[in-house]
TILUMSE-406915 format. One record per residue: residue in one letter; x negated, y negated, z negated of N, C-alpha, C, O in turn. Coordinates in pm, whole numbers, padded with zeros to 5 digits, always signed. Layout:
// TILUMSE-406915
aXYZXYZXYZXYZ/...
This chain:
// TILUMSE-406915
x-00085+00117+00000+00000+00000+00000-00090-00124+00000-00181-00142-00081/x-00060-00198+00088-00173-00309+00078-00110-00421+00001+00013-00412-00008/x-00168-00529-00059-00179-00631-00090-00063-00721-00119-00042-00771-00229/x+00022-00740+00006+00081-00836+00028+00249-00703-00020+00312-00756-00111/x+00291-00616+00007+00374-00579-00019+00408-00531-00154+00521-00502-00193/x+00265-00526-00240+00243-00547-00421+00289-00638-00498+00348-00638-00606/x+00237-00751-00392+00283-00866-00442+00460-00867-00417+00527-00913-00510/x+00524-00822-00306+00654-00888-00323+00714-00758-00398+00825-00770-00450/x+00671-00681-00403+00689-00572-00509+00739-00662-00665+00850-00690-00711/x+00598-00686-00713+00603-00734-00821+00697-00851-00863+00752-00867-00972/x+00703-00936-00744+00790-01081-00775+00932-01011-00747+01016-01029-00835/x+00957-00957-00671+01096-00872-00706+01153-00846-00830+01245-00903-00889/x+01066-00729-00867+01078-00697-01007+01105-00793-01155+01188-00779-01245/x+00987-00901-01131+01050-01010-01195+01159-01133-01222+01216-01199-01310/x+01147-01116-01091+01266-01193-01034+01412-01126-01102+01488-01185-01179/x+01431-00977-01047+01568-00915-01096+01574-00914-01241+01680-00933-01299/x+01416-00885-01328+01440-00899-01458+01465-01019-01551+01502-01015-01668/x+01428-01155-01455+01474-01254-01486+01584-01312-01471+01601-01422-01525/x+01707-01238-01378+01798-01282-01377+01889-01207-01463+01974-01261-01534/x+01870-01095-01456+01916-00999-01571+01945-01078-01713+02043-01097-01785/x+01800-01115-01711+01791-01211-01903+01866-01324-01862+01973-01341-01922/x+01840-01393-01788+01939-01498-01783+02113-01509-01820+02171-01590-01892/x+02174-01376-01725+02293-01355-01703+02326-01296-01828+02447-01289-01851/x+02245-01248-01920+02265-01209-02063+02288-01306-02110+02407-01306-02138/x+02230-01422-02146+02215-01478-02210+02295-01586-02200+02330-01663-02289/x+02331-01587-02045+02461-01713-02060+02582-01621-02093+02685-01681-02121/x+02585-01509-02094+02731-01425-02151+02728-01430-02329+02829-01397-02390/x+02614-01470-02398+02575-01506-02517+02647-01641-02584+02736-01657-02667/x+02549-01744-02493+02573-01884-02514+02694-01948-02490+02749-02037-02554/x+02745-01858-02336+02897-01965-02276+03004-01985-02395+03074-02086-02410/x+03004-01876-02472+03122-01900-02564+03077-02016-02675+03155-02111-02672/x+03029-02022-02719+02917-02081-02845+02972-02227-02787+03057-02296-02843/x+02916-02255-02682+02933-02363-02574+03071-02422-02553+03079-02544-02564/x+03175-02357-02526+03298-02408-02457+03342-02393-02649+03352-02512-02680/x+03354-02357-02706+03415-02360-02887+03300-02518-02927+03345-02591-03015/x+03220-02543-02889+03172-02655-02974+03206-02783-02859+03201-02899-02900/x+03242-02755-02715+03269-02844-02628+03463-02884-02695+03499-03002-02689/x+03569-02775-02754+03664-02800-02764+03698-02849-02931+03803-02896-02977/x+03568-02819-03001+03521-02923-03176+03572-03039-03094+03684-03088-03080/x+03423-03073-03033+03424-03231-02950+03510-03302-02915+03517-03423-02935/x+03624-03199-02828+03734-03279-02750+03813-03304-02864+03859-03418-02855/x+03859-03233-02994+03963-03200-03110+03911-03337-03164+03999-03416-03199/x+03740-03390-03179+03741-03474-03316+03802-03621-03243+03893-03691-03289/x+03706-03652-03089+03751-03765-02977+03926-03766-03027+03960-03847-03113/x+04003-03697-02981+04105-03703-03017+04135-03767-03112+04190-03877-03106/x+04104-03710-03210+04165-03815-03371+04087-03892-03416+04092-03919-03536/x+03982-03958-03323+03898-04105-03298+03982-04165-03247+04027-04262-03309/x+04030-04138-03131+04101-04251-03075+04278-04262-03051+04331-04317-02955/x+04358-04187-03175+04508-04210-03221+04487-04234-03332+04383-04219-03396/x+04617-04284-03372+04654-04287-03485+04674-04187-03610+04689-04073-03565/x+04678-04188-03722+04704-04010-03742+04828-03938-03710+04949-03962-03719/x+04768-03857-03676+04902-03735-03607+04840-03603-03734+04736-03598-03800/x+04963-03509-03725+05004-03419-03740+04918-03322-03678+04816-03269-03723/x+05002-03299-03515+04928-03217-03406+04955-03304-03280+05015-03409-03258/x+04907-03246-03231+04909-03285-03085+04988-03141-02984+04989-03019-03002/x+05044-03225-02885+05118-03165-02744+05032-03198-02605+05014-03305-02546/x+04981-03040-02572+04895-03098-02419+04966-03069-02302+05023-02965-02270/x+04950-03207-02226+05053-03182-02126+04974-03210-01988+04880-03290-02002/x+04997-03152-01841+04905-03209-01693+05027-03318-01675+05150-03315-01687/x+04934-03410-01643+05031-03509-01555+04944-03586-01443+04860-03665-01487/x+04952-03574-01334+04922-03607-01222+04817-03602-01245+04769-03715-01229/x+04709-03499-01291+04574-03453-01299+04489-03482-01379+04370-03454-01377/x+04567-03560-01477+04495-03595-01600+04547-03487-01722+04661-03440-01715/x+04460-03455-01830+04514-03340-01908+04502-03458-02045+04403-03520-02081/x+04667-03461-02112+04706-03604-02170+04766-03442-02317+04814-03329-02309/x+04706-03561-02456+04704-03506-02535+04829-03612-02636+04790-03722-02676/x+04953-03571-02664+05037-03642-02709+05032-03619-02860+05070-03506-02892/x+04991-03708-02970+05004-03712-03094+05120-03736-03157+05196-03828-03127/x+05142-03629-03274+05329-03668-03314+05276-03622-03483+05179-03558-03524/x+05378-03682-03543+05435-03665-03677+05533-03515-03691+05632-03489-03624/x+05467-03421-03805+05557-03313-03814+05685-03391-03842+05686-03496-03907/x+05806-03326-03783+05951-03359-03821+05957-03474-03692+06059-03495-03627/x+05883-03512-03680+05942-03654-03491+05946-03582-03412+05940-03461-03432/x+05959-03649-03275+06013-03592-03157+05914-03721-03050+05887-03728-02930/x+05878-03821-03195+05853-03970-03076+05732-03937-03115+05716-03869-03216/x+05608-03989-03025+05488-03949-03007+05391-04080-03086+05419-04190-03038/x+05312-04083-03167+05241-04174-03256+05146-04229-03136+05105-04345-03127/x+05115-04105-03030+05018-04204-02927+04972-04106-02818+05026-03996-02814/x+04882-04137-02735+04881-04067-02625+04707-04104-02591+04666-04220-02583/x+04603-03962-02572+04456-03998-02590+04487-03895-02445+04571-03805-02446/x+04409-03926-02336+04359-03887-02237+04217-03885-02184+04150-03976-02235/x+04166-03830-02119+03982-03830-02069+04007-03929-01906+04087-03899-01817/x+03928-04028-01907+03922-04083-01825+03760-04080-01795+03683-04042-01883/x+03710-04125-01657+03572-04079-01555+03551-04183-01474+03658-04208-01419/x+03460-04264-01434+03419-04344-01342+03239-04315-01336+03169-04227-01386/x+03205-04447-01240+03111-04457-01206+03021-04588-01320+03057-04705-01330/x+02954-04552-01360+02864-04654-01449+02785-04753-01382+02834-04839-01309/x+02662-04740-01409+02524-04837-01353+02453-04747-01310+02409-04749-01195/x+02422-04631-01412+02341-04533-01393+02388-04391-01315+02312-04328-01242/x+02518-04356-01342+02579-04258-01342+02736-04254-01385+02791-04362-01410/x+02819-04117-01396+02901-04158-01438+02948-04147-01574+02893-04073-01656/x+03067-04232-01604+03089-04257-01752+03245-04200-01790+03350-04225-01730/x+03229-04124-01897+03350-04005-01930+03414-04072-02044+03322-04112-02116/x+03521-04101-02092+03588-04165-02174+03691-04119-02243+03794-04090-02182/x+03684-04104-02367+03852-04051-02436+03925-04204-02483+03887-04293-02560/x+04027-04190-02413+04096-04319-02451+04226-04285-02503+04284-04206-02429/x+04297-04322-02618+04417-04341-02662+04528-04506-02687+04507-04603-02759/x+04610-04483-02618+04677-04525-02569+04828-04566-02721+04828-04482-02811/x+04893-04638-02730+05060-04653-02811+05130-04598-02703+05101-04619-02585/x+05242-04511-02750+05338-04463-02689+05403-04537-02564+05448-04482-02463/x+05398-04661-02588+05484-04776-02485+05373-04808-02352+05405-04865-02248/x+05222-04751-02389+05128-04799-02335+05125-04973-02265+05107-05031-02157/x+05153-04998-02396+05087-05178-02393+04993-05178-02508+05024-05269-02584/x+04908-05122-02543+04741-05122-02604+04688-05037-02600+04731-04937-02543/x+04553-05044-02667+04454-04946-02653+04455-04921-02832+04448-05011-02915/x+04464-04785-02858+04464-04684-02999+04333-04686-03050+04310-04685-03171/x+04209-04691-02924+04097-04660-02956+04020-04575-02824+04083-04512-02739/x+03870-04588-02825+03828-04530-02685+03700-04457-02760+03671-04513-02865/x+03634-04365-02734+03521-04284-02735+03421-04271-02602+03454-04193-02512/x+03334-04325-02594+03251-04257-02501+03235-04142-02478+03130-04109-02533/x+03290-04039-02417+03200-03883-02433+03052-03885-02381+02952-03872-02453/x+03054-03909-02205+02989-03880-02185+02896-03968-02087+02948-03966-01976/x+02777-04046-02085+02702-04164-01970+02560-04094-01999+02511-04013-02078/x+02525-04167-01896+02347-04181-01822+02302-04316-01810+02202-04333-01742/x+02375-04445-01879+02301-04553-01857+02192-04577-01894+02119-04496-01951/x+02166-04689-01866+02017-04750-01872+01943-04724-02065+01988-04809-02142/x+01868-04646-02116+01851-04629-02222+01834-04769-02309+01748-04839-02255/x+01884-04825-02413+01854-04940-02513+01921-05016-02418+01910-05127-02469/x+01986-05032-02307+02065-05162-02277+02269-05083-02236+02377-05088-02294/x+02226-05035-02136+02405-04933-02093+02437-04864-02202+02552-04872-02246/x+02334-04777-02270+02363-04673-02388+02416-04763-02512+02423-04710-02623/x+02450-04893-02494+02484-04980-02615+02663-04945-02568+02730-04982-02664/x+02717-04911-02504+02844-04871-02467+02900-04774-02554+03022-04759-02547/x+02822-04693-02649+02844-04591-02737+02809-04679-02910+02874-04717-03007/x+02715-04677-02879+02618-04781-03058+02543-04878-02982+02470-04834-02894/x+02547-04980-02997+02426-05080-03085+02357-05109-03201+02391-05165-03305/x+02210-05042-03148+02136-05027-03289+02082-05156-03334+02038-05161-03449/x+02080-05262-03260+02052-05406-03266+02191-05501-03333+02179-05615-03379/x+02302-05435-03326+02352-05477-03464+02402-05476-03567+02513-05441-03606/x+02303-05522-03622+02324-05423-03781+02423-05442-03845+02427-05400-03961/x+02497-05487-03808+02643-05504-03936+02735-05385-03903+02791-05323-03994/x+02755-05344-03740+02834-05269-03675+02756-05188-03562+02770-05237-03450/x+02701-05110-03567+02661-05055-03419+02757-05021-03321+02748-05008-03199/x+02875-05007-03419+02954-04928-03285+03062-05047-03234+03164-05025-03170/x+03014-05173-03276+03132-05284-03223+03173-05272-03062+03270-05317-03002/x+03090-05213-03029+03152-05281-02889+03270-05167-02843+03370-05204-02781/x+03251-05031-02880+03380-04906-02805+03557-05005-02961+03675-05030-02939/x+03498-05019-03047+03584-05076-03165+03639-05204-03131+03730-05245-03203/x+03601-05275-03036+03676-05391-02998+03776-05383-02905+03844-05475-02858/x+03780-05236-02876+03921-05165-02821+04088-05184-02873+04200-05209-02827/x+04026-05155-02988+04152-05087-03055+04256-05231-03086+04232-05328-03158/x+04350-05207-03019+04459-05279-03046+04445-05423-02926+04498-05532-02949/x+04362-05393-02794+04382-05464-02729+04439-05429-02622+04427-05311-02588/x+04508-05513-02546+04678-05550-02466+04631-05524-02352+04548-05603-02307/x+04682-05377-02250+04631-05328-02170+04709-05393-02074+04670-05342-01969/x+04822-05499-02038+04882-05615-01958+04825-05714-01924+04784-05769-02027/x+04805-05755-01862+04828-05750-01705+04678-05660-01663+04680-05608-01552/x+04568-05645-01737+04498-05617-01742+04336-05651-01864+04306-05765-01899/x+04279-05560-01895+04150-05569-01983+04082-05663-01887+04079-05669-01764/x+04024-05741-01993+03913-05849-01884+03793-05879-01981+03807-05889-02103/x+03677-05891-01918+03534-05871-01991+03515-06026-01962+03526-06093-01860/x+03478-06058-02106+03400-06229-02094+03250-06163-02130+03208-06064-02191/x+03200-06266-02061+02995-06238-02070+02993-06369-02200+03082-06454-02198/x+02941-06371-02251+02882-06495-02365+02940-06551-02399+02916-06672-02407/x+03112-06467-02461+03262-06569-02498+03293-06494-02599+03235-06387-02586/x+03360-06499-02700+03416-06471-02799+03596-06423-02725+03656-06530-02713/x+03659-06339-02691+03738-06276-02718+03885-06376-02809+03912-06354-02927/x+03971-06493-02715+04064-06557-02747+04197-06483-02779+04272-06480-02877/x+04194-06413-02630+04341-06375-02559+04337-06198-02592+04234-06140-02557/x+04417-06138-02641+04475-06013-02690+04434-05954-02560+04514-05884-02623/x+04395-05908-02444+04328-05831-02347+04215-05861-02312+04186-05837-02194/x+04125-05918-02393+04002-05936-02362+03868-05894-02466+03877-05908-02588/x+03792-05860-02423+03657-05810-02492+03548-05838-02474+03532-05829-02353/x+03416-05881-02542+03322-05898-02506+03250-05789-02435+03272-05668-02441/x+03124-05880-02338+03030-05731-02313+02932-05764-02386+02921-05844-02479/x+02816-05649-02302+02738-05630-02430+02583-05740-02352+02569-05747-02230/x+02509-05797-02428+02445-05886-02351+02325-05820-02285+02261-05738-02351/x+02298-05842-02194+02192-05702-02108+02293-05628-02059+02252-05575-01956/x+02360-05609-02072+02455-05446-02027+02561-05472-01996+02650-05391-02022/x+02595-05599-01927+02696-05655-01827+02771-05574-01728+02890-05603-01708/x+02727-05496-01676+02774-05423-01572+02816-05284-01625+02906-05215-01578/x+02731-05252-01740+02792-05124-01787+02936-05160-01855+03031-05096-01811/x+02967-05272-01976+03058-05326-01989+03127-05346-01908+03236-05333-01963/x+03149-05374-01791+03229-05393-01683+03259-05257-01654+03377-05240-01623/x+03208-05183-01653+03243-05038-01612+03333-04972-01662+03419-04902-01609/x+03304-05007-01811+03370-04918-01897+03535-05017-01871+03642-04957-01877/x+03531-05098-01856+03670-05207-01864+03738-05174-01672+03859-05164-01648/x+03685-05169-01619+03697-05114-01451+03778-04992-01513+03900-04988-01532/x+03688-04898-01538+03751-04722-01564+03863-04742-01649+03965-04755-01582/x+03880-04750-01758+04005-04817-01851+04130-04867-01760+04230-04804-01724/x+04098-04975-01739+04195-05037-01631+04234-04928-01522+04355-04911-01512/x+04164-04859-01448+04207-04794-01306+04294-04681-01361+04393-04630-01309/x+04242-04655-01467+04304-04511-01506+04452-04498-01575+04549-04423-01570/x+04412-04612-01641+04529-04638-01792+04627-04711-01640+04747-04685-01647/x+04596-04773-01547+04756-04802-01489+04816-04692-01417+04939-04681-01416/x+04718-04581-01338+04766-04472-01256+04861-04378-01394+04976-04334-01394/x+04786-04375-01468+04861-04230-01563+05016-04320-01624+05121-04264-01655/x+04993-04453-01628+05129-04526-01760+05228-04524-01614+05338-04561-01655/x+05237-04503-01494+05309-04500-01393+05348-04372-01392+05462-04368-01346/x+05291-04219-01432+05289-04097-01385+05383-04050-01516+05492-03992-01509/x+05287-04103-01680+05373-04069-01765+05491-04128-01768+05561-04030-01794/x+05564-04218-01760+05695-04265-01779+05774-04201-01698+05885-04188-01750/x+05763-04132-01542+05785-04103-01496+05857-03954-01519+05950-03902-01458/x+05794-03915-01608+05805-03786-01631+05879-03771-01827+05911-03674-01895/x+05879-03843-01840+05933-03906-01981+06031-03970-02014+06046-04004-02131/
């Protein structure tokens, strides 16, 4: 046997035994994985409603919408959905909860971005300010999703639908208020609809 057919001999062999371990090992991990991915989605949830009881999951026009209720009601305390856009860097995954009437915001979570490290990543914490890191997803809650969310750059926040951004991270702020907006009007058209 010469040389060259040893060799693909051998890388064969490793090859199949490496996929072998692999395919073990994600039949190991996948579960581990999707149980600490549905922790995640459970805690986002009761970040961004009010307190509920339980929740009711329902599809509505392709969004998977998690309805919070009071044991003994029928009327829903609030409504948290996953919303997705495009960032600066990448894209940006969002749990947002919504008031039943959807005229405010309950509260929003970042799940998931790739922005710019120490300037976009301030969309989740700001470690630069120290009183609040997490002011900027917290300046959500209880603002007036009519006629629309609108981002002031270097303004203080007058009018009940408006929020600051973050300074450096203008565009990621804008992003996150873009995605909010596009999403929260397609689904408050789809849910009523169906309600």
């Amino acid at each position: 046997m010469n040389k060259t057919a040893k060799m693909v001999i051998v890388l064969t062999v490793i090859t199949a035994l490496s996929g072998a371990i692999l395919s073990t090992w994600d039949g190991v991990t996948k579960p581990k994985i999707e149980y600490h991915k549905l922790q995640a989605l459970k805690a986002a949830i009761s970040d961004v409603l009010p307190p509920y009881d339980n929740y009711e999951e329902k599809d509505i026009n392709g969004y998977k919408v998690y309805i919070g209720k009071i044991d003994g009601s029928t009327q829903p305390v609030g409504i948290a959905f996953k919303v997705e856009g495009s960032g600066f860097q990448g894209n940006i995954s969002i749990m947002v909860g919504v008031d039943p009437s959807f005229t405010s915001i309950t509260g929003i979570k970042v799940l998931e971005q790739i922005e710019t490290p120490g300037l976009g990543t301030k969309i989740v914490e700001d470690p630069s300010n120290k009183s609040n890191i997490f002011w900027f997803p917290e300046q959500f809650t209880d603002v007036v999703i009519e006629p629309e969310i609108v981002v002031l750059k270097n303004k203080i926040p007058q009018k009940p639908n408006e929020v600051q951004a973050i300074s450096g991270a203008t565009i990621s702020s804008k992003a996150v208020v873009r995605i909010l907006n596009d999403n929260i009007q397609n689904l408050k058209e789809s849910y009523k609809s169906v309600n």
